[in-house]
C-alpha positions as CSV (number, residue, x, y, z in Angstrom):
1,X,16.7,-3.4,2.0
2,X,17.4,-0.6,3.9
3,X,14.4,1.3,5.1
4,X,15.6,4.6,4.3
5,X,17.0,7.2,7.3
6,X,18.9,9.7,4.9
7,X,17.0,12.9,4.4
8,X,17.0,14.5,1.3
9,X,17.8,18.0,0.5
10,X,14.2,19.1,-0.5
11,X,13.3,18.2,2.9
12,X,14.4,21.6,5.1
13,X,11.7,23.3,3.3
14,X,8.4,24.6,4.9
15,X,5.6,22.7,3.7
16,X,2.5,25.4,2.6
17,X,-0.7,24.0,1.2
18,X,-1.7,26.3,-1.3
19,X,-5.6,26.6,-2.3
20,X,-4.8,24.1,-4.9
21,X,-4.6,21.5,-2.3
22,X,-8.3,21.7,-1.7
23,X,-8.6,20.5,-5.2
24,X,-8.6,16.3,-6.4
25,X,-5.7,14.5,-5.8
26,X,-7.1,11.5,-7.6
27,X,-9.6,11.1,-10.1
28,X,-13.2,9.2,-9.8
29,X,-15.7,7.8,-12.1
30,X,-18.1,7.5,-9.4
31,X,-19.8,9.1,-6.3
32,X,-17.0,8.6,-4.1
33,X,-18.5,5.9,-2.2
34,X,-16.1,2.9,-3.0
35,X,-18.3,1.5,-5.5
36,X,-21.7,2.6,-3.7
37,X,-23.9,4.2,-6.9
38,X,-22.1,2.1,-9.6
39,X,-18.8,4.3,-9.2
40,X,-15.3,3.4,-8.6
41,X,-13.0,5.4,-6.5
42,X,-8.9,5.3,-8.1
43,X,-6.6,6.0,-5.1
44,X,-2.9,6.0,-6.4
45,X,-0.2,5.0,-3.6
46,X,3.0,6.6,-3.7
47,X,6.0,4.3,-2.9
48,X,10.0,4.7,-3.8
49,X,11.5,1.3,-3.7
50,X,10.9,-0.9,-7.2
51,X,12.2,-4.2,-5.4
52,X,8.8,-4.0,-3.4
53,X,6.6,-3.2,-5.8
54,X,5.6,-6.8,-6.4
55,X,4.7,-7.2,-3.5
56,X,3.0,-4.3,-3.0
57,X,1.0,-5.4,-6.4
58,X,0.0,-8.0,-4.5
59,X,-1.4,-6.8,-1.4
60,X,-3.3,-3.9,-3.5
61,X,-4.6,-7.1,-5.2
62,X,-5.9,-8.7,-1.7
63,X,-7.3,-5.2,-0.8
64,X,-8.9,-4.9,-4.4
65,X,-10.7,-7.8,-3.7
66,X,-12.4,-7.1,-0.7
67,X,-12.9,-3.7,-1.7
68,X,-14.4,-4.2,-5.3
69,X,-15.3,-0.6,-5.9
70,X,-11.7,1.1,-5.0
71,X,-8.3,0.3,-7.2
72,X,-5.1,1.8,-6.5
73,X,-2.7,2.3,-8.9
74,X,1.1,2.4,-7.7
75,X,3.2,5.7,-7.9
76,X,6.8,4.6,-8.2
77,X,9.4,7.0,-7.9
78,X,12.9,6.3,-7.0
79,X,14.5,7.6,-3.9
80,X,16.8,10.1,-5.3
81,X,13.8,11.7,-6.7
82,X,11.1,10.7,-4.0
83,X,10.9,14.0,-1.3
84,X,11.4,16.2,-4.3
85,X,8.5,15.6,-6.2
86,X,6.7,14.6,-3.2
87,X,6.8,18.3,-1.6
88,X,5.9,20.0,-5.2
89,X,2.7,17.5,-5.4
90,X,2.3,18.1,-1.5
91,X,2.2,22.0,-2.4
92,X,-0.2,21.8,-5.2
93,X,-2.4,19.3,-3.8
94,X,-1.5,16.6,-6.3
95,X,0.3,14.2,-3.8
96,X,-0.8,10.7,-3.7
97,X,-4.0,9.7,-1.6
98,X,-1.6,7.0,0.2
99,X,2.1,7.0,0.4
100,X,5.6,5.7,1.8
101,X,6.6,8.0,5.0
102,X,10.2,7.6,6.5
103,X,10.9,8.9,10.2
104,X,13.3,12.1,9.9
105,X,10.9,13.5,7.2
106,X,7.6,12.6,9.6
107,X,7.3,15.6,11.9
108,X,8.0,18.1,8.8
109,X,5.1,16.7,6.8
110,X,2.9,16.4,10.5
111,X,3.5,19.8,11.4
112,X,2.7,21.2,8.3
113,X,-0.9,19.5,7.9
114,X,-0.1,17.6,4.9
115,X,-0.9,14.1,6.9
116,X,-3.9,12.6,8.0
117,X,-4.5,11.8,11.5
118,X,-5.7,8.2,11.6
119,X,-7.9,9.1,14.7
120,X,-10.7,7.6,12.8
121,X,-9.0,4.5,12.3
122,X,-8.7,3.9,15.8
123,X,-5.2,2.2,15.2
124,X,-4.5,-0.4,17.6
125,X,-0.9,0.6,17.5
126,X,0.2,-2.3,20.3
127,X,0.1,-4.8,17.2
128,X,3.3,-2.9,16.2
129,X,6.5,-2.7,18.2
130,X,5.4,0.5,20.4
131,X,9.1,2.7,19.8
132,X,8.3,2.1,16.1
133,X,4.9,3.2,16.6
134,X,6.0,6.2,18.3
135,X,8.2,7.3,15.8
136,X,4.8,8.3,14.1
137,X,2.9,10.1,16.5
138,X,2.8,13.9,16.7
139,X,1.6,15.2,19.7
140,X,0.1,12.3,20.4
141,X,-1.6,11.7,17.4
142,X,-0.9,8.7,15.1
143,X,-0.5,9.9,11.6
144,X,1.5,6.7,10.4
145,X,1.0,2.6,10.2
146,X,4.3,1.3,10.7
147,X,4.8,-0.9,7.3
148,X,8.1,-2.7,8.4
149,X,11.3,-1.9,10.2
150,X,15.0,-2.9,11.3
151,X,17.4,-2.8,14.2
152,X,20.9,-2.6,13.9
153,X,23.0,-5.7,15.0
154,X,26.7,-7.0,15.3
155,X,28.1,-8.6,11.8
156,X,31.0,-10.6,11.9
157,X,33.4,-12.8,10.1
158,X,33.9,-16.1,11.2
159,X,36.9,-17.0,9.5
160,X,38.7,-14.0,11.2
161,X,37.3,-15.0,14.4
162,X,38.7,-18.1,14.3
163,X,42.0,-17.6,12.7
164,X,42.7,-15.1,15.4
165,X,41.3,-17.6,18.1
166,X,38.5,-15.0,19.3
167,X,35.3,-16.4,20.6
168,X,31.6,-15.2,18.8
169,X,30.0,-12.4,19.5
170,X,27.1,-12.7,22.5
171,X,24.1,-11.6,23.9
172,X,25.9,-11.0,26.6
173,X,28.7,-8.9,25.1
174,X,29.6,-5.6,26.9
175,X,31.7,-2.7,25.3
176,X,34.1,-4.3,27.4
177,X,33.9,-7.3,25.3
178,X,34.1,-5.7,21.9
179,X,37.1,-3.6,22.4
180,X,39.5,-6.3,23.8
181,X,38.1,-8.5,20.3
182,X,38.8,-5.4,17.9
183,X,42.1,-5.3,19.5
184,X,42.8,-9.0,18.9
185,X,41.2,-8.8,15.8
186,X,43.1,-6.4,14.1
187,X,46.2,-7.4,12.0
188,X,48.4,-4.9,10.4
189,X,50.4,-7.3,8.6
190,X,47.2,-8.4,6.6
191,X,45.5,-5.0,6.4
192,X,42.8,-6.7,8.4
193,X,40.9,-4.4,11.4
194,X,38.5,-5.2,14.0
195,X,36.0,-3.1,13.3
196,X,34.9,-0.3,10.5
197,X,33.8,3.1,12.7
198,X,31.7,4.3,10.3
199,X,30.5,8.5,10.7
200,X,26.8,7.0,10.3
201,X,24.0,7.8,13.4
202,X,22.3,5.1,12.6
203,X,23.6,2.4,12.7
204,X,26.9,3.1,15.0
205,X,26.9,6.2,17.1
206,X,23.6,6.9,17.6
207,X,23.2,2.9,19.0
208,X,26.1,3.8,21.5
209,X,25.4,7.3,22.8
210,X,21.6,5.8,23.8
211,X,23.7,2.6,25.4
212,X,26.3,4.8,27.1
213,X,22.7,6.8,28.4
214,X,22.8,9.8,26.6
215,X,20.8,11.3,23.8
216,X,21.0,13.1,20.5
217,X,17.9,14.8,21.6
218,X,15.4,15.8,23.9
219,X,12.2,14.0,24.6
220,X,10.5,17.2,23.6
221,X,12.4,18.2,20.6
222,X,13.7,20.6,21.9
223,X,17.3,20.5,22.9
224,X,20.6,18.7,22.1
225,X,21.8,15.9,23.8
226,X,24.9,16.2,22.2
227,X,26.4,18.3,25.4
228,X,25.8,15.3,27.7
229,X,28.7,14.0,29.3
230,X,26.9,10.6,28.7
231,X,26.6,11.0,25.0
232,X,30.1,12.5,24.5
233,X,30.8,8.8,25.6
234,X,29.2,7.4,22.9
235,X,30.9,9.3,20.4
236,X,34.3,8.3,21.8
237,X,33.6,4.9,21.7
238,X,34.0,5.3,17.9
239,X,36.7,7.8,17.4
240,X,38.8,6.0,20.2
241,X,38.7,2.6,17.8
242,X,39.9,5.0,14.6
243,X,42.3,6.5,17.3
244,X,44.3,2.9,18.1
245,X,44.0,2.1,14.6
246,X,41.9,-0.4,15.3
247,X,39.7,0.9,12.3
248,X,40.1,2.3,9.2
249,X,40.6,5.8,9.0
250,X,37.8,8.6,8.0
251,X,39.8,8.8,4.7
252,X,39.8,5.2,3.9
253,X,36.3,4.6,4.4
254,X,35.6,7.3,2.5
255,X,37.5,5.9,-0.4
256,X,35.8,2.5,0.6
257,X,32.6,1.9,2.2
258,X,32.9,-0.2,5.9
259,X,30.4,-2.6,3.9
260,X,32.8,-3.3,1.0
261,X,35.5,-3.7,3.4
262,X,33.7,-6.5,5.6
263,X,32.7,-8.1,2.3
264,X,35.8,-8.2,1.4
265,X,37.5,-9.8,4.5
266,X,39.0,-6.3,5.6
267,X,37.2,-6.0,8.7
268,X,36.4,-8.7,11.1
269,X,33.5,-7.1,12.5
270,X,30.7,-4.5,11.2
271,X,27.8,-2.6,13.0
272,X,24.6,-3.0,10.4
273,X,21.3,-3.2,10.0
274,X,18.6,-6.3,9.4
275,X,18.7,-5.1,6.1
276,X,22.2,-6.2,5.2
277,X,21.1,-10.4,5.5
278,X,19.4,-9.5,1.7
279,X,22.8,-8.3,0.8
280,X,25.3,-10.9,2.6
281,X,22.8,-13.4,1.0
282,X,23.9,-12.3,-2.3
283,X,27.5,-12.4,-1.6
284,X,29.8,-15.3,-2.4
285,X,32.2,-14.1,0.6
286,X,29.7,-13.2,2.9
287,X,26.6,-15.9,1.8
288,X,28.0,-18.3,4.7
289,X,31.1,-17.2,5.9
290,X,29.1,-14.3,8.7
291,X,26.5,-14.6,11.2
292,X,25.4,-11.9,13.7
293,X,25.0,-11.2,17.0
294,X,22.9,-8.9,18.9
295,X,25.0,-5.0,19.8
296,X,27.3,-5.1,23.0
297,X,26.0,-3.4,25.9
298,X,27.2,-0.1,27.3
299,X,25.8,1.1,30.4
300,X,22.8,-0.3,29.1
301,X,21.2,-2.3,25.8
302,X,20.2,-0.1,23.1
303,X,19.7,-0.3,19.3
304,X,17.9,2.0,16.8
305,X,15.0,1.4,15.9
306,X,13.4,2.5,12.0
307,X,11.0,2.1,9.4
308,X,8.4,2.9,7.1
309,X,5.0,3.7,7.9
310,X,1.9,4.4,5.2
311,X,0.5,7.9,5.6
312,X,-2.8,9.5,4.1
313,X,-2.4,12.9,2.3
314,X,-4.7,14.8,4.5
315,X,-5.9,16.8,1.0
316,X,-7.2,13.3,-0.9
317,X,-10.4,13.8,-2.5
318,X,-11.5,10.1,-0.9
319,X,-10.5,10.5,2.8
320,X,-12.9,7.3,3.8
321,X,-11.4,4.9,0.9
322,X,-7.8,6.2,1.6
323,X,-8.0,5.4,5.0
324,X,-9.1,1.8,4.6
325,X,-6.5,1.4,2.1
326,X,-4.3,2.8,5.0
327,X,-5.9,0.2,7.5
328,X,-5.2,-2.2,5.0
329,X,-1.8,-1.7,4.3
330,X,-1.3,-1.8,8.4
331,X,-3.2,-5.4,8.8
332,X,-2.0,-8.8,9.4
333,X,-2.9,-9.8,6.3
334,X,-0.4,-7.0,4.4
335,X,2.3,-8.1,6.2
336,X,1.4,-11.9,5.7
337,X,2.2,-10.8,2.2
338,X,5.9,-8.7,2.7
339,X,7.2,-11.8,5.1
340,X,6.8,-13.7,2.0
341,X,9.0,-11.9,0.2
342,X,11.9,-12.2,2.4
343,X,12.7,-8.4,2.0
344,X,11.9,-6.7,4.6
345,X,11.0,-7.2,8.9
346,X,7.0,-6.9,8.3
347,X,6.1,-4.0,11.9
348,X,3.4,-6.0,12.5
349,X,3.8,-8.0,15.5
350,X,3.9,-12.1,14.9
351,X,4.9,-11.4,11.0
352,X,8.6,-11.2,12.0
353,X,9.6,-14.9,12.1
354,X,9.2,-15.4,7.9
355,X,11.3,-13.0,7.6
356,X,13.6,-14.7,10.4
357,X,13.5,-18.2,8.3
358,X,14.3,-16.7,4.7
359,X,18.0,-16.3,5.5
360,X,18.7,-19.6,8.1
361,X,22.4,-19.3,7.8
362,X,22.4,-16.3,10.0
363,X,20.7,-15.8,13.3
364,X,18.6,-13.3,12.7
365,X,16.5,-13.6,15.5
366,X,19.4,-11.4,16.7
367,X,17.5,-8.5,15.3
368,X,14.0,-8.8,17.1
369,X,15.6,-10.0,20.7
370,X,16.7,-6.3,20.9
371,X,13.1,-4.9,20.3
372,X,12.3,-4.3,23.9
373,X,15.4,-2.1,24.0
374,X,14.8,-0.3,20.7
375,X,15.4,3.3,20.7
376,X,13.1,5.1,18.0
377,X,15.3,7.0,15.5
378,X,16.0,10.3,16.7
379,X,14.1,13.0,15.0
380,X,12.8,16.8,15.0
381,X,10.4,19.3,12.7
382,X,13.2,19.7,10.8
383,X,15.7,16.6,11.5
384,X,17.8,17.7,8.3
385,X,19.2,21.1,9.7
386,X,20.8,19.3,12.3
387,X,21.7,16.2,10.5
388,X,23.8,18.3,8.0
389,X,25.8,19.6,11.3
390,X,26.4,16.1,12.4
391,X,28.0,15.5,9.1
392,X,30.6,18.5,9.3
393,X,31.4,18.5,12.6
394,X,31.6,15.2,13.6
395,X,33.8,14.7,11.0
396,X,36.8,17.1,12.7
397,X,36.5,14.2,15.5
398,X,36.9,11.3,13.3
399,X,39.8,12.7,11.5
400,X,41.5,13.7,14.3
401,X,41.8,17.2,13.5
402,X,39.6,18.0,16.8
403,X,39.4,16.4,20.0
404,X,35.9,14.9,20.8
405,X,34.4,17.0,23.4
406,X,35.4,20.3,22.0
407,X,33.6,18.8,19.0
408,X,30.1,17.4,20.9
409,X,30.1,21.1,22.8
410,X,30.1,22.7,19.3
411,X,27.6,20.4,17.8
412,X,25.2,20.6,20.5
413,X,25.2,24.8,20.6
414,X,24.5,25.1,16.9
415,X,22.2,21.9,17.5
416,X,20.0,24.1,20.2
417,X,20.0,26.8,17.3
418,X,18.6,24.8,14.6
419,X,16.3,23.3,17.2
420,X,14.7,26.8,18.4
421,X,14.5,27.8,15.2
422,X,11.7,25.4,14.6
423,X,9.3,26.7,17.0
424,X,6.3,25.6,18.5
């Protein structure tokens, strides 16, 4: 499944703790003490995917039993709803003791005190792989466990390869390499194309501005990359492929998602995440009939990097029990438990080849070969603002309507806006 990157609307707003947030998030029978005095401490865990929750179940089950005087109860709450409800309970200080954190929402809940820093955890954050790791520290401070994660990799469709007498994708593919196969690749006759150019960061133009050396933003958070001649690059590898027809146009994957296409033989190749084995599993067309390859390289390798991490609501009446929950949910063990599954890439280092095994028709090992050059997923304070002018004006570029770099120059000045508008 995919671990979500998509912000939700609720998510521009600025977080304020009212005096409410001072009161119970949870309620206890007990002391407080995780079962010290005869009392039990009830910690509820605030999660958005019901596919997981099983699992989940059981690794609150493992925890349970090595922790007999806590229970956690599991707050499901689908996606569309999730940041919603999860800034009104933040607000009132009502929001879950534990609970799913995704990476452009991070620094808005960090900066806005409603995380826990796990300094008294002591997280031993090399067990992770460190760009994912990263993506949850503020200042360097670790507010965040990474609970799993995925890279984005080269789909493609054997059949067409082979029928158009193009070799497999490669480690050792450059861009090079992929254009001169999208060219081959593509056949008007049969409404067939080499490649879907998808308007999506992560998993297409974020990967190449990073491999073309550029940078949607600065280190510091501070300023847009987008005016770098480097990352203007990156951007024009895509809308040069919907230029030469060699993709679909903005319009048609718009009427049809790049997904449905490749599933349905349309496109020969497709940028995607890890995520997408769960799905081509499922499919009759796509069960057997793809495999993947690592991302071409530009100037140099570079994929995305995302996932979840479990956070603590730094207002939870049982800070000490939350925690451990938290430390928990970060172990070996927890992620012994989500490899099973089959679902998702467990973050924690050594977990990974499970997950590798549950789908052997594709090599997914593809996927964690790029992890040392992983690029964590670009955010800010308030990653939505300039998300939302990603959307719009990238869009003139991939319709045509505007050239690229007049575009890029655009994005980047009302990027620097939004950006200084955040503050310190």
């Amino acid at each position: 499944m995919r671990t979500r990157t998509t912000l939700a609307a609720a998510a521009s707003f600025a977080l304020v703790i009212s005096a409410a947030a001072c009161s119970s998030s949870t309620s206890s029978s007990g002391s407080g003490s995780g079962g010290s005095g005869g009392g039990k401490v009830s910690l509820s865990y605030g999660v958005w995917d019901a596919t997981q929750v099983p699992a989940m179940q059981k690794i609150i089950a493992a925890f349970e039993a090595q922790n007999p005087g806590i229970t956690v109860t599991i707050q499901q709450t689908p996606w569309a709803d999730y940041w919603t409800k999860l800034q009104a309970a933040a607000s009132g200080g009502s929001a879950p003791d534990v609970f799913w954190m995704n990476g452009p929402n991070f620094q808005l809940y960090a900066s806005n005190k409603v995380l826990e820093p796990l300094t008294n955890l002591h997280p031993d954050t090399s067990v992770y792989p460190p760009a994912l790791a990263q993506l949850y520290q503020y200042k360097g401070v670790q507010y965040g466990l990474p609970k799993d994660f995925d890279t984005v990799g080269l789909w493609y469709n054997k059949a067409l390869f082979d029928a158009a007498g193009v070799s497999y994708p490669t480690a050792a593919w450059t861009w090079a390499d992929f254009q001169a196969a999208a060219k081959k690749l593509t056949d008007p006759a049969k409404g067939v194309y080499g490649v879907g150019a998808n308007l999506e960061g992560q998993e297409n133009f974020y990967d190449t501005i990073y491999q073309a050396g550029g940078s949607v933003i600065s280190p510091d958070g501070k300023k847009s990359g987008y005016a770098d001649p480097a990352t203007i690059a990156g951007l024009k590898f895509w809308t040069d492929l919907v230029a030469a027809k060699e993709s679909p146009s903005l319009k048609q994957m718009t009427d049809t998602a790049p997904l449905n296409l490749f599933e349905s033989g349309k496109l020969a190749m497709y940028w995607g995440g890890s995520w997408d084995a769960k799905e081509f599993s499922g499919n009759d067309a796509t069960k057997t009939g793809v495999d993947v390859a690592p991302l071409p390289a530009g100037v140099k390798k570079a994929t995305i990097i995302h996932g979840l991490a479990n956070v603590v609501f730094a207002h939870t009446s049982h800070p000490a029990q939350a925690e451990k929950f938290a430390a928990f949910l970060g172990s070996q063990a927890a992620a012994q438990i989500e490899a099973d599954t089959g679902t998702v890439i467990p973050a924690y280092n050594g977990m990974q080849q499970t997950w590798v095994k549950a789908y052997p028709q594709y090599h997914l090992q593809s996927f964690l070969d790029q992890l040392p050059d992983a690029v964590p997923y670009p955010i800010s304070k308030n990653t939505a603002a300039w998300n939302t002018l990603e959307t719009t004006l990238l869009t003139k570029a991939w319709d045509g309507s505007e050239p690229i770099d007049k575009v890029a120059q655009d994005l980047a000045t009302q990027m620097d806006a939004a950006l200084a508008k955040e503050g310190s």
